[in-house]
N, CA and C atoms of all chains as a GROMACS GRO file, in nm:
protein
  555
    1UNK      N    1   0.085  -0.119   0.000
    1UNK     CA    2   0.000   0.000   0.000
    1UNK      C    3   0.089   0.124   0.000
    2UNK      N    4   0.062   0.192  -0.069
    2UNK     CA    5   0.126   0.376  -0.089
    2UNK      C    6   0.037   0.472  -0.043
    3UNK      N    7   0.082   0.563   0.060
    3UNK     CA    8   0.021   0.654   0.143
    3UNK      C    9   0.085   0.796   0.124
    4UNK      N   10   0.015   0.871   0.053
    4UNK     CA   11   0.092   0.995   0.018
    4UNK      C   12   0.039   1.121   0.086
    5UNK      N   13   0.123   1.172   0.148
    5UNK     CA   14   0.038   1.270   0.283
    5UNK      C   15   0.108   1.406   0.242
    6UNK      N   16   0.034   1.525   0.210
    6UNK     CA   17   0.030   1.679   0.204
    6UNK      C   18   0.041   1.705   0.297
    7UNK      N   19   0.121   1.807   0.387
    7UNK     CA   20   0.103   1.856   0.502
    7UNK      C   21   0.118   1.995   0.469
    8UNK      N   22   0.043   2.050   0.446
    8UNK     CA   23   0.011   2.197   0.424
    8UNK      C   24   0.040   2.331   0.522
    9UNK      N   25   0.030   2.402   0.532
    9UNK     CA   26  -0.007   2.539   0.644
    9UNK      C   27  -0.072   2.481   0.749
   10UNK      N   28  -0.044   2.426   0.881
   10UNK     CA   29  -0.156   2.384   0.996
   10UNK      C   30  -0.138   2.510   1.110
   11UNK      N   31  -0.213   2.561   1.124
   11UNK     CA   32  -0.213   2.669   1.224
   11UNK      C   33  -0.362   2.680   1.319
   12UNK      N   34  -0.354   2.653   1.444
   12UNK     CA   35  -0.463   2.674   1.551
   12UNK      C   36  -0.425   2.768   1.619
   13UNK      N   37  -0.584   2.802   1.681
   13UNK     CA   38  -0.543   2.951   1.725
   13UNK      C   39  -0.560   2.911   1.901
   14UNK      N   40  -0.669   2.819   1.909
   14UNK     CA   41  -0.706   2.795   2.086
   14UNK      C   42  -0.727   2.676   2.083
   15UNK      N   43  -0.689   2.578   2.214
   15UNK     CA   44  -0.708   2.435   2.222
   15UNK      C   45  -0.721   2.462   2.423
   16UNK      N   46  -0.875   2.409   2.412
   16UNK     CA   47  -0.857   2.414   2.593
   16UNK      C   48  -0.925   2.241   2.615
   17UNK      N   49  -0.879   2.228   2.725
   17UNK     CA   50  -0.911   2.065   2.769
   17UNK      C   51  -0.937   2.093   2.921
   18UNK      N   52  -1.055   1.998   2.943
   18UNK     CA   53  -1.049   1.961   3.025
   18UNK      C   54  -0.970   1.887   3.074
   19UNK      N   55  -0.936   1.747   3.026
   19UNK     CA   56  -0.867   1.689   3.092
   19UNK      C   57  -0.793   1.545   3.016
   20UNK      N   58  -0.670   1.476   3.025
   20UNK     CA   59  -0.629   1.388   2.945
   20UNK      C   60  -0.565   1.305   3.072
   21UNK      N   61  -0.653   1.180   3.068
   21UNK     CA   62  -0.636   1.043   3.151
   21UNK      C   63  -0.609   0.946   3.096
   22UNK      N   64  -0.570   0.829   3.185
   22UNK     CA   65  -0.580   0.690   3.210
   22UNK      C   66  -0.498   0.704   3.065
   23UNK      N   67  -0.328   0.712   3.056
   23UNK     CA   68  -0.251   0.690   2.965
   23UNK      C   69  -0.306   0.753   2.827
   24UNK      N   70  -0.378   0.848   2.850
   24UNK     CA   71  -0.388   0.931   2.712
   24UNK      C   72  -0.300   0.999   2.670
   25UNK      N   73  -0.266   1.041   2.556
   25UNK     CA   74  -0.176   1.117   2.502
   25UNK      C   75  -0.201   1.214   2.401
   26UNK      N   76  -0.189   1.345   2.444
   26UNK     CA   77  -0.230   1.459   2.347
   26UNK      C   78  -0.105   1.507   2.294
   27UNK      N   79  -0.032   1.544   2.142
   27UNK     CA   80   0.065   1.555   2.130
   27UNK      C   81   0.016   1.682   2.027
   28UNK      N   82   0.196   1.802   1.989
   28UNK     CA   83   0.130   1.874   1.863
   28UNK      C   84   0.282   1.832   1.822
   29UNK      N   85   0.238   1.729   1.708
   29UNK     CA   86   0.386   1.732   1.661
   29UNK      C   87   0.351   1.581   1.553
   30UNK      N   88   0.443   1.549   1.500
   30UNK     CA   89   0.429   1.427   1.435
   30UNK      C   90   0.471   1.281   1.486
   31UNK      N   91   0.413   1.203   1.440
   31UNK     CA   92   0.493   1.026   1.553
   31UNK      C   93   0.508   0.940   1.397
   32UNK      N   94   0.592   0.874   1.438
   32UNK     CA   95   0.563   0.720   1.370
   32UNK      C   96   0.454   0.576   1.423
   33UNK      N   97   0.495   0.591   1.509
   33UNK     CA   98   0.406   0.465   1.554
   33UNK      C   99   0.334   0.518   1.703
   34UNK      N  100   0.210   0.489   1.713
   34UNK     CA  101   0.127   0.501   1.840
   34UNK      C  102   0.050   0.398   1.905
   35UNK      N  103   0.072   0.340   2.011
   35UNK     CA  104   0.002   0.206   2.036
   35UNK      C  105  -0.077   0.213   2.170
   36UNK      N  106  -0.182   0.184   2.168
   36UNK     CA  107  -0.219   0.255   2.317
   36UNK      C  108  -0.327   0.130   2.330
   37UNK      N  109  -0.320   0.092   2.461
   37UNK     CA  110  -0.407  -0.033   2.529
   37UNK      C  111  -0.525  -0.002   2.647
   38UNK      N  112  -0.610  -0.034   2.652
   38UNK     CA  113  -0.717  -0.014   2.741
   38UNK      C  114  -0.796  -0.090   2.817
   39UNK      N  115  -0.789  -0.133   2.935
   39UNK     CA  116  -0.888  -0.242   2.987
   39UNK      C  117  -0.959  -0.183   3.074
   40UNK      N  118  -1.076  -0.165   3.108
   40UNK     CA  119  -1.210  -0.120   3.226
   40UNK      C  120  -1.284  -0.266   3.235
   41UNK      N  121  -1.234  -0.319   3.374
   41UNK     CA  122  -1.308  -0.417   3.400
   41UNK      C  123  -1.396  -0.417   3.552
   42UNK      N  124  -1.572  -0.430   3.523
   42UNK     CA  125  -1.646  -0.375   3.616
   42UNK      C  126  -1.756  -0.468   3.554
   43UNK      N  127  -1.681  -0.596   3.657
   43UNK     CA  128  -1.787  -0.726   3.669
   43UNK      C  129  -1.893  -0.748   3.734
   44UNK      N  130  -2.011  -0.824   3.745
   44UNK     CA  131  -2.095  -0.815   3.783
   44UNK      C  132  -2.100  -0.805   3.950
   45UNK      N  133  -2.007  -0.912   4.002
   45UNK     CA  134  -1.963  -0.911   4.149
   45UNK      C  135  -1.878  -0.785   4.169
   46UNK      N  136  -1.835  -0.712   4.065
   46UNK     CA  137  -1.791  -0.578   4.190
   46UNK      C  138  -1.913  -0.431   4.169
   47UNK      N  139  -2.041  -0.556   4.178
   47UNK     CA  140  -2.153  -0.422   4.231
   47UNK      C  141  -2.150  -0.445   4.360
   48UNK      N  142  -2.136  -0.430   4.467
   48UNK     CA  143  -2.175  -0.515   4.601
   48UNK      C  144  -2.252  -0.449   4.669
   49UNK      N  145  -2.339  -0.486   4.764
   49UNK     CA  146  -2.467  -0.414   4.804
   49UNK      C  147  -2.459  -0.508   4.921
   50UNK      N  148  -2.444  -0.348   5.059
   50UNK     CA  149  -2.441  -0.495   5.191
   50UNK      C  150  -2.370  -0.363   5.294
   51UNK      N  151  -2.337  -0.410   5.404
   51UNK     CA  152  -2.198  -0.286   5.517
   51UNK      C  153  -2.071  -0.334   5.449
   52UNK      N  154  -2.042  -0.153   5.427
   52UNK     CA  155  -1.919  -0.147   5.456
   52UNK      C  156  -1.807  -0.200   5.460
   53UNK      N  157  -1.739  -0.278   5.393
   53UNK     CA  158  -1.640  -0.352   5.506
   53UNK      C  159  -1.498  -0.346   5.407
   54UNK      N  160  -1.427  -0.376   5.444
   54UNK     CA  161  -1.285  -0.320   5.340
   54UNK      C  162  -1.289  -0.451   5.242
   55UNK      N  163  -1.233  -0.389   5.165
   55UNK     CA  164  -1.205  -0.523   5.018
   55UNK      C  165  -1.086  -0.626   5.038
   56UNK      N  166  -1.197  -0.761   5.039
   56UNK     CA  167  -1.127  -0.860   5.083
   56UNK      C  168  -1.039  -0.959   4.957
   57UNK      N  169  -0.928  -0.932   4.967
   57UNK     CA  170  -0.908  -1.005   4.842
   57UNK      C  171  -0.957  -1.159   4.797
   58UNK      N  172  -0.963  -1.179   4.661
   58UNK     CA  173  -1.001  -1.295   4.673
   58UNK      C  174  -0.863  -1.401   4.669
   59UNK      N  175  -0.924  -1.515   4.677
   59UNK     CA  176  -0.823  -1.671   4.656
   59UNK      C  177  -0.704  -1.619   4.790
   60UNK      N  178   1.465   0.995   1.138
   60UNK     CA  179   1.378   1.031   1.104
   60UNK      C  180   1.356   1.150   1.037
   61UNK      N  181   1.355   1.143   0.919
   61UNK     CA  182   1.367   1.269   0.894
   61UNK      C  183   1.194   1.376   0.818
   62UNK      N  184   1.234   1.444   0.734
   62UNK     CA  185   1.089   1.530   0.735
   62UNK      C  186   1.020   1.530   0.804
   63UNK      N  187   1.022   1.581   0.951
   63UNK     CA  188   0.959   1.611   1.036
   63UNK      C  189   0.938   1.728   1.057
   64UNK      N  190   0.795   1.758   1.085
   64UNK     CA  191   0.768   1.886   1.120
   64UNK      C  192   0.808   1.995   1.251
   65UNK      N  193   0.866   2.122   1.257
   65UNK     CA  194   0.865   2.160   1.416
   65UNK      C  195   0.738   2.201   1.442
   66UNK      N  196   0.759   2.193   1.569
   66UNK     CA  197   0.640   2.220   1.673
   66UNK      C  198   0.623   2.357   1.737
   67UNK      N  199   0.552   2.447   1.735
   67UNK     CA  200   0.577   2.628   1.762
   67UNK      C  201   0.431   2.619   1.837
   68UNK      N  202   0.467   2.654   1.987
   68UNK     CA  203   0.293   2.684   2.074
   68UNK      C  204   0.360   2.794   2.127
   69UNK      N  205   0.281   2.922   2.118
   69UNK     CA  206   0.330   3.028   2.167
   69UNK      C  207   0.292   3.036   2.335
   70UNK      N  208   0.192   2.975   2.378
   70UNK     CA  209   0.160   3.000   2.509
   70UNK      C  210   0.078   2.890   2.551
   71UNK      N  211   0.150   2.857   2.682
   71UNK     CA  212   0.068   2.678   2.778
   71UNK      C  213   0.049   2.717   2.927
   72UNK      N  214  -0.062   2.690   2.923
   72UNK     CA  215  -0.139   2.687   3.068
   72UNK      C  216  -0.186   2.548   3.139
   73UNK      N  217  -0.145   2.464   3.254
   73UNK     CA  218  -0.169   2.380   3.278
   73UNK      C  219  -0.188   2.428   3.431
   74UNK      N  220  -0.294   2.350   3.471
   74UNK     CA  221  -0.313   2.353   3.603
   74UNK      C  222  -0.263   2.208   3.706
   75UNK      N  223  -0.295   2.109   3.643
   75UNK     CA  224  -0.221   1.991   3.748
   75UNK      C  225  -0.165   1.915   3.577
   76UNK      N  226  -0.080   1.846   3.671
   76UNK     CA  227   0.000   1.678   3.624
   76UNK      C  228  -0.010   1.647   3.754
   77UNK      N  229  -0.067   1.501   3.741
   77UNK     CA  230  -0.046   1.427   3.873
   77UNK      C  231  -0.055   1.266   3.776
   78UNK      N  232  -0.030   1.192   3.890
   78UNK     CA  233  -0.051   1.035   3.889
   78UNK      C  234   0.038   1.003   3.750
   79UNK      N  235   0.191   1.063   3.781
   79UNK     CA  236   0.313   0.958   3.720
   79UNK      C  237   0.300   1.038   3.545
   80UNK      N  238   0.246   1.122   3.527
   80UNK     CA  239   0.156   1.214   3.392
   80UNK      C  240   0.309   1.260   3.331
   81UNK      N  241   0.338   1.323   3.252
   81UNK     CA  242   0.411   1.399   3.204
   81UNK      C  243   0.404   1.523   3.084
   82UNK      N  244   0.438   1.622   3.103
   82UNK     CA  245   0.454   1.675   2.994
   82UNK      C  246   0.590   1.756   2.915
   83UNK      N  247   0.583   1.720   2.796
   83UNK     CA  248   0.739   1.694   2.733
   83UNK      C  249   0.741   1.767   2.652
   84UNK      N  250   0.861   1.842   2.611
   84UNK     CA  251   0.864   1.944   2.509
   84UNK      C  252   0.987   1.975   2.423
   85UNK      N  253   1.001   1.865   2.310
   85UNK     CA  254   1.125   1.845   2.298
   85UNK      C  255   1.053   1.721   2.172
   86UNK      N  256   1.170   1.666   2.079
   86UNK     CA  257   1.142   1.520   2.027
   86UNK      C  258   1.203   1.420   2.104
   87UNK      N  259   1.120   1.277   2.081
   87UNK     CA  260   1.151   1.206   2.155
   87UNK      C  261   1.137   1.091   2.081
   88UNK      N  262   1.230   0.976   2.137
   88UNK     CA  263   1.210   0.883   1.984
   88UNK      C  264   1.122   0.765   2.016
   89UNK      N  265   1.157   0.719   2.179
   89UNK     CA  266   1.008   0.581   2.278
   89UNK      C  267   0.974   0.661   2.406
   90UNK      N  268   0.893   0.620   2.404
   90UNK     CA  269   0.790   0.665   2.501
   90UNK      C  270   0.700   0.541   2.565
   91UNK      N  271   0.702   0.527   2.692
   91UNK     CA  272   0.642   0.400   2.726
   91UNK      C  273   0.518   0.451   2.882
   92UNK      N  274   0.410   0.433   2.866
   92UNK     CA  275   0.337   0.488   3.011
   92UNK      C  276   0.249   0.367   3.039
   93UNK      N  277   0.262   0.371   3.168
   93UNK     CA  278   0.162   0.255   3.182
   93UNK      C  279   0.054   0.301   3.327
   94UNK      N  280  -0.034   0.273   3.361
   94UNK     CA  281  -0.111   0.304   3.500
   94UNK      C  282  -0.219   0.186   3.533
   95UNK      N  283  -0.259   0.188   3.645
   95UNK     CA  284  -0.307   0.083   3.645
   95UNK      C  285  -0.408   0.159   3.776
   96UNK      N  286  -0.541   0.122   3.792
   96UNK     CA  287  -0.625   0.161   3.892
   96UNK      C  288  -0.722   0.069   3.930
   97UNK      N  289  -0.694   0.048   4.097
   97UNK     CA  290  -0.860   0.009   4.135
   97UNK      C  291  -0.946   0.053   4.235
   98UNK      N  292  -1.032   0.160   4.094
   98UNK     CA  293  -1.125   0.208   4.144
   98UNK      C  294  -1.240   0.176   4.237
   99UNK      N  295  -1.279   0.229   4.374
   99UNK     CA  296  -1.398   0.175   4.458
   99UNK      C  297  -1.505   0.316   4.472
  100UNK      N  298  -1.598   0.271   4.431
  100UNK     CA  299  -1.681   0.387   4.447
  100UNK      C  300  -1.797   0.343   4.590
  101UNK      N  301  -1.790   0.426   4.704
  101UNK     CA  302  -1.869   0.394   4.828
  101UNK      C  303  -1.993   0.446   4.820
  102UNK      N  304  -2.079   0.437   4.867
  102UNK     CA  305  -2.228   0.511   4.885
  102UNK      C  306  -2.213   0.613   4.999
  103UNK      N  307  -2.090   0.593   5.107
  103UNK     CA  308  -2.056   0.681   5.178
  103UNK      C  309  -1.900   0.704   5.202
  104UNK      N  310  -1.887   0.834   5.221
  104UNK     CA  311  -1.713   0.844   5.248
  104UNK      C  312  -1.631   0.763   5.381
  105UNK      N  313  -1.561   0.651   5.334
  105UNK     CA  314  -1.534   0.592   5.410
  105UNK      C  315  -1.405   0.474   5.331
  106UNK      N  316  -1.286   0.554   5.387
  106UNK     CA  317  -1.178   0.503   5.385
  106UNK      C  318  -1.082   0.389   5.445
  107UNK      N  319  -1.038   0.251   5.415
  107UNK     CA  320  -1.014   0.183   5.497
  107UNK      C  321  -0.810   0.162   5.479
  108UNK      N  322  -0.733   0.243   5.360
  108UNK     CA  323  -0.656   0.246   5.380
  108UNK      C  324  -0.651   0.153   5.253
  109UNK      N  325  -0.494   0.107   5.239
  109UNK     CA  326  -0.487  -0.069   5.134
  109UNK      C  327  -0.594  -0.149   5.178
  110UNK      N  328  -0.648  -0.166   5.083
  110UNK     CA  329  -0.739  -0.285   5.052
  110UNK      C  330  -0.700  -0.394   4.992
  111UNK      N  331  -0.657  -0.370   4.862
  111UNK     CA  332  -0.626  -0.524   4.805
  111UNK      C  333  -0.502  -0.487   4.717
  112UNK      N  334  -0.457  -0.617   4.703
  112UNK     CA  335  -0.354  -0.598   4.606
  112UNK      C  336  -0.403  -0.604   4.460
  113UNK      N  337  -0.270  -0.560   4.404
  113UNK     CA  338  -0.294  -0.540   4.231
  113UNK      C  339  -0.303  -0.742   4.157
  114UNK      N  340  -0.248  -0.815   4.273
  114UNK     CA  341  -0.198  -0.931   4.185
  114UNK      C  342  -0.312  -1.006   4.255
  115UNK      N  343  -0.452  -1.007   4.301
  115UNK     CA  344  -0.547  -1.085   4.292
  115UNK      C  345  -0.671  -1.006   4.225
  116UNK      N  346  -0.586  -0.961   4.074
  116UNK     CA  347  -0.694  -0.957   3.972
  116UNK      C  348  -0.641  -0.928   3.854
  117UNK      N  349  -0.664  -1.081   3.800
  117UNK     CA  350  -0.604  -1.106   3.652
  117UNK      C  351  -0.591  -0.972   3.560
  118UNK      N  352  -0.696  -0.900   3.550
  118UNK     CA  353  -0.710  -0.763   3.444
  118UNK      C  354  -0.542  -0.714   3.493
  119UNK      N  355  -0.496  -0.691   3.587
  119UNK     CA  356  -0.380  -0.621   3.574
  119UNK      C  357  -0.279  -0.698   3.544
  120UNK      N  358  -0.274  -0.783   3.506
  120UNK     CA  359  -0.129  -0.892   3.474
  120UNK      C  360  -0.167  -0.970   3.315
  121UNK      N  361  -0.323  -0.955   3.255
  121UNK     CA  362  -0.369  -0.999   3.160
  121UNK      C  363  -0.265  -0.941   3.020
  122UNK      N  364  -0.224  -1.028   2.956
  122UNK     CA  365  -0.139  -1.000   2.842
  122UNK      C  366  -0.226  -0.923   2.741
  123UNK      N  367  -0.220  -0.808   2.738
  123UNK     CA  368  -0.339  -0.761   2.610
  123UNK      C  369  -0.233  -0.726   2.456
  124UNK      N  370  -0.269  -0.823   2.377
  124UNK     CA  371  -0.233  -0.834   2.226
  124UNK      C  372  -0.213  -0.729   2.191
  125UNK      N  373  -0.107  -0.693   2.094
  125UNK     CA  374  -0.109  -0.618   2.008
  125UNK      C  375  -0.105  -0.645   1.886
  126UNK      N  376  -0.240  -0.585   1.777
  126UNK     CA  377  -0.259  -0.642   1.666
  126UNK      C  378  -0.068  -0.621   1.548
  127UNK      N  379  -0.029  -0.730   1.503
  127UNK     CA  380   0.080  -0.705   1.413
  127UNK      C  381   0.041  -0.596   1.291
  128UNK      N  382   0.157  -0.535   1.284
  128UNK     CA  383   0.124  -0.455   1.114
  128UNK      C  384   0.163  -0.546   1.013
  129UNK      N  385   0.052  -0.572   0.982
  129UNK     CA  386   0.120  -0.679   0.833
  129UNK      C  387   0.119  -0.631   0.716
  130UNK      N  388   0.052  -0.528   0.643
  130UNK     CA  389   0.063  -0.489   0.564
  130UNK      C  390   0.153  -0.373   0.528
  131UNK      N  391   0.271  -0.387   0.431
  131UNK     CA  392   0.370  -0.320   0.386
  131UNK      C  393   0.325  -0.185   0.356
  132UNK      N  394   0.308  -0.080   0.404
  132UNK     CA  395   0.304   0.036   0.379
  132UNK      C  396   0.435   0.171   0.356
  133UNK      N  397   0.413   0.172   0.242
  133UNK     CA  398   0.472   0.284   0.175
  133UNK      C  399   0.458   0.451   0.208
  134UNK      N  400   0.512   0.492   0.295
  134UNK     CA  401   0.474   0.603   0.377
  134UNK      C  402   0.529   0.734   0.302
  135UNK      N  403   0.486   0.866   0.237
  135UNK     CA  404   0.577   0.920   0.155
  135UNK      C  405   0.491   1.058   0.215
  136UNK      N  406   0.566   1.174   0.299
  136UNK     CA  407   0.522   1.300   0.381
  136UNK      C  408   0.584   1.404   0.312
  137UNK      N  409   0.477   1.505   0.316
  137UNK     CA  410   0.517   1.610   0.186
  137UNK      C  411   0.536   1.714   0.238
  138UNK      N  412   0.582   1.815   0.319
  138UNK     CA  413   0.607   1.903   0.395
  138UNK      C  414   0.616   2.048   0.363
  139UNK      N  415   0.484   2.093   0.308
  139UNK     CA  416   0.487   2.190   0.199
  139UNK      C  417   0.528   2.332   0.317
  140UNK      N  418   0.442   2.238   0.442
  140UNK     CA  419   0.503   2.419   0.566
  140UNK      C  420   0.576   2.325   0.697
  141UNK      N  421   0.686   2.367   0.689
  141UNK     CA  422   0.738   2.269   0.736
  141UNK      C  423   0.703   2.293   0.937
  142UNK      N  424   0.645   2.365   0.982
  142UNK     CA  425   0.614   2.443   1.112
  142UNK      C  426   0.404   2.376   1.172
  143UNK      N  427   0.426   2.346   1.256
  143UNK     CA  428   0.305   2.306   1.344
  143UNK      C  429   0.257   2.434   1.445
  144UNK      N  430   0.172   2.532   1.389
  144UNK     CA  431   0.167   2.664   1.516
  144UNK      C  432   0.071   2.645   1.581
  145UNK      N  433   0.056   2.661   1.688
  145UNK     CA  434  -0.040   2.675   1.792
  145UNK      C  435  -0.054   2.773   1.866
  146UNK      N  436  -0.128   2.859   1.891
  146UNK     CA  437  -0.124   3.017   1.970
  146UNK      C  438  -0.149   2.972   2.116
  147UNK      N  439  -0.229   2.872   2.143
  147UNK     CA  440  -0.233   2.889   2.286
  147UNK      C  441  -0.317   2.768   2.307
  148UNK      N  442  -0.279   2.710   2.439
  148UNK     CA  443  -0.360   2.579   2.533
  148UNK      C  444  -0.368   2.568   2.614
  149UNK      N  445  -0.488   2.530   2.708
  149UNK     CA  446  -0.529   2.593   2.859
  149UNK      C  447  -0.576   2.419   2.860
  150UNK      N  448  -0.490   2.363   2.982
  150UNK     CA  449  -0.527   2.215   3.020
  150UNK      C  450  -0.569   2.206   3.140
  151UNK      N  451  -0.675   2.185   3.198
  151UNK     CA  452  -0.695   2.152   3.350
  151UNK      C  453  -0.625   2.072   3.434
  152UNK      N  454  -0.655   1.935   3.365
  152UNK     CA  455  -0.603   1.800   3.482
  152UNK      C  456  -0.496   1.725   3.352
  153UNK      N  457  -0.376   1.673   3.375
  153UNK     CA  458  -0.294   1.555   3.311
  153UNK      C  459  -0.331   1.446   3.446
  154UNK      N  460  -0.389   1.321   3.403
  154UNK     CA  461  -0.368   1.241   3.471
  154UNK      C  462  -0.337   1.129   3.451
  155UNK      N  463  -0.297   1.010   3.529
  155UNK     CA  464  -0.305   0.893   3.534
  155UNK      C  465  -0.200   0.820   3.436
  156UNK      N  466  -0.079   0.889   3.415
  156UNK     CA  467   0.004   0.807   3.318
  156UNK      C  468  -0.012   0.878   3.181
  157UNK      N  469  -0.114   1.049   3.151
  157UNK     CA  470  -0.079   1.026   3.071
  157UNK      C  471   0.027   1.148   2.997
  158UNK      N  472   0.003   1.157   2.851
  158UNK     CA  473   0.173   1.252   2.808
  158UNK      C  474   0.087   1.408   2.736
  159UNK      N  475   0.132   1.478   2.811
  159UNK     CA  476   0.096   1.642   2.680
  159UNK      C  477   0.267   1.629   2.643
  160UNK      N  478   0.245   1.606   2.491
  160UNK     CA  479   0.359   1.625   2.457
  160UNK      C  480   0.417   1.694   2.318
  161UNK      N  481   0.488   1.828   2.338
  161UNK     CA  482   0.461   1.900   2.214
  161UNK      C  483   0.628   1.890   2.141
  162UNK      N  484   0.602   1.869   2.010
  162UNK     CA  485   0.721   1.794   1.939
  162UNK      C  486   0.692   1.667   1.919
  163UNK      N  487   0.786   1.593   1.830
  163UNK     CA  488   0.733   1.479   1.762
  163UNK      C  489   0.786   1.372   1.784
  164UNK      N  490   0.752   1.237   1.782
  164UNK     CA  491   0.789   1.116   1.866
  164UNK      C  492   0.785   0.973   1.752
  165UNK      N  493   0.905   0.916   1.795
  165UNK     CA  494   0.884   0.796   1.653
  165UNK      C  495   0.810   0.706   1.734
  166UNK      N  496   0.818   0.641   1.858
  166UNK     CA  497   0.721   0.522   1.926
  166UNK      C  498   0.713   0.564   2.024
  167UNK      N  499   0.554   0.485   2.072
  167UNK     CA  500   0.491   0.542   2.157
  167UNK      C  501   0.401   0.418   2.207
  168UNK      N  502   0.431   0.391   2.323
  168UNK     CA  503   0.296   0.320   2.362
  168UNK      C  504   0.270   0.328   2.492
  169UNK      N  505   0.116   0.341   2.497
  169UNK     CA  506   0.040   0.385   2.666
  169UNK      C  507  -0.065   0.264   2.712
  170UNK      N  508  -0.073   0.241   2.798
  170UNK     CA  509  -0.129   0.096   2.878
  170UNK      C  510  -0.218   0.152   2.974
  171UNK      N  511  -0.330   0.147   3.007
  171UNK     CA  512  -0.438   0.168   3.097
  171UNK      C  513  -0.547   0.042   3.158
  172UNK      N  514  -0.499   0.031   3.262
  172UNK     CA  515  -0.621  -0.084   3.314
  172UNK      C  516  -0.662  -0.045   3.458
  173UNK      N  517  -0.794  -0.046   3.436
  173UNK     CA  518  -0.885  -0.018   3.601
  173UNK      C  519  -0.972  -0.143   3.605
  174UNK      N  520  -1.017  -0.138   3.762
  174UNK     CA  521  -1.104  -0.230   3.811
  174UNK      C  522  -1.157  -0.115   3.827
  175UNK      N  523  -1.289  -0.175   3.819
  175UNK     CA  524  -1.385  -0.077   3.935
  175UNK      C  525  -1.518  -0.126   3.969
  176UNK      N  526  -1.529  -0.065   4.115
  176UNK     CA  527  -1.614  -0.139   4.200
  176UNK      C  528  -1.712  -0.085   4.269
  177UNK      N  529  -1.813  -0.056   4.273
  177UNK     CA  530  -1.921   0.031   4.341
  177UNK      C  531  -1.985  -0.063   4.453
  178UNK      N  532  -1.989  -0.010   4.564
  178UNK     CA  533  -2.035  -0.073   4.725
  178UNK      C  534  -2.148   0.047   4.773
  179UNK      N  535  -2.276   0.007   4.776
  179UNK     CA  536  -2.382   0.039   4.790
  179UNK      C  537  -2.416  -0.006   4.952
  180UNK      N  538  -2.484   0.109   4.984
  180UNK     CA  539  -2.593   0.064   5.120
  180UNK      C  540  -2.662  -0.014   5.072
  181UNK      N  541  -2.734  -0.073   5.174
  181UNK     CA  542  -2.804  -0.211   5.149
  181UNK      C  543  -2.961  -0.161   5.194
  182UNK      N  544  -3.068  -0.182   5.168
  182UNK     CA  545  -3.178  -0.078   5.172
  182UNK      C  546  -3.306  -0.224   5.227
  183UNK      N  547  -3.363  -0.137   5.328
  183UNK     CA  548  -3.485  -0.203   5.358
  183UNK      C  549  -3.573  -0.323   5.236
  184UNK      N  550  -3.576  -0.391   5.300
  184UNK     CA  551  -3.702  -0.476   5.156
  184UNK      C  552  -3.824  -0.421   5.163
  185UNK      N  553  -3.891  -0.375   5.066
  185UNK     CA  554  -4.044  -0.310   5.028
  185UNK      C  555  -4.107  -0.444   5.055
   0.00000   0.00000   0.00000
């Protein structure tokens, strides 16, 4: 495959954020390679409904 | 690496970096971030200190794939202005591992894994 890229005049005038998490990456510039991984795991057992009590590990 | 563009921000406003975050201003050629969280959300404020460890829950030790590039790509960048301008950027929060990073980077890779857990009062039966 052949990928032929123009990069012209790029000019911004304002960039506001709230906020960039959990291994995000906001860059102004060019990369070669970007690889970025993501897991959110929020299983059915960690709804728990009951007192209080500190988190017991399991096994 | 070459034909690369520079990077020109005339003015940066940040209010926090926290949690291991960075911000970089310069080229850079690897870049590696990783974070890892386990989140507990209470029904009331109530802190018990360490709770559990990271290594009795697979998600943080789980090998997550990275798809291979298999297809041969022919990459050809034309650099008619060779300058990236930016007048100005107002950031609130950097968190959790990750990069504001102005200038240009050949590899890069960022890793994010949370648990999370919500603990509810337990409510009369109707």
């Amino acid at each position: 495959m052949e990928l032929n890229v123009i990069n012209r005049e790029l000019h911004v005038e304002n960039i506001e954020i709230i906020g960039i998490a959990s291994s995000a990456l906001f860059m102004i510039g060019d990369a070669e390679t970007i690889q970025q991984a993501s897991t959110f795991d929020t299983p059915a057992e960690s709804l728990i409904i009951g007192p209080f009590v500190p988190f017991v590990p399991r096994g | 690496m070459d034909g690369v563009r520079n990077s020109v921000v005339q003015e940066i406003s940040i209010n926090d970096v926290v949690f291991g975050s960075n911000v970089r201003i310069g080229d850079t050629t690897h870049i590696k971030a990783y974070s890892r969280a386990f989140a507990v959300q209470r029904e009331e404020e109530l802190y018990f200190g360490f709770e559990v460890s990271f290594d009795d829950f697979p998600i943080f030790s789980e090998v997550i794939p990275l798809p291979p590039i298999t297809v041969n790509i022919q990459f050809h960048r034309y650099n008619l202005d060779p300058v990236i301008r930016v007048d100005h950027i107002n950031i609130i929060g950097i968190s959790s591992s990750s990069i504001f990073h102005v200038g240009s980077i050949k590899d890069a890779y960022l890793e994010s894994r949370v648990h999370h857990v919500r603990q509810l009062k337990s409510r009369p039966e109707v």
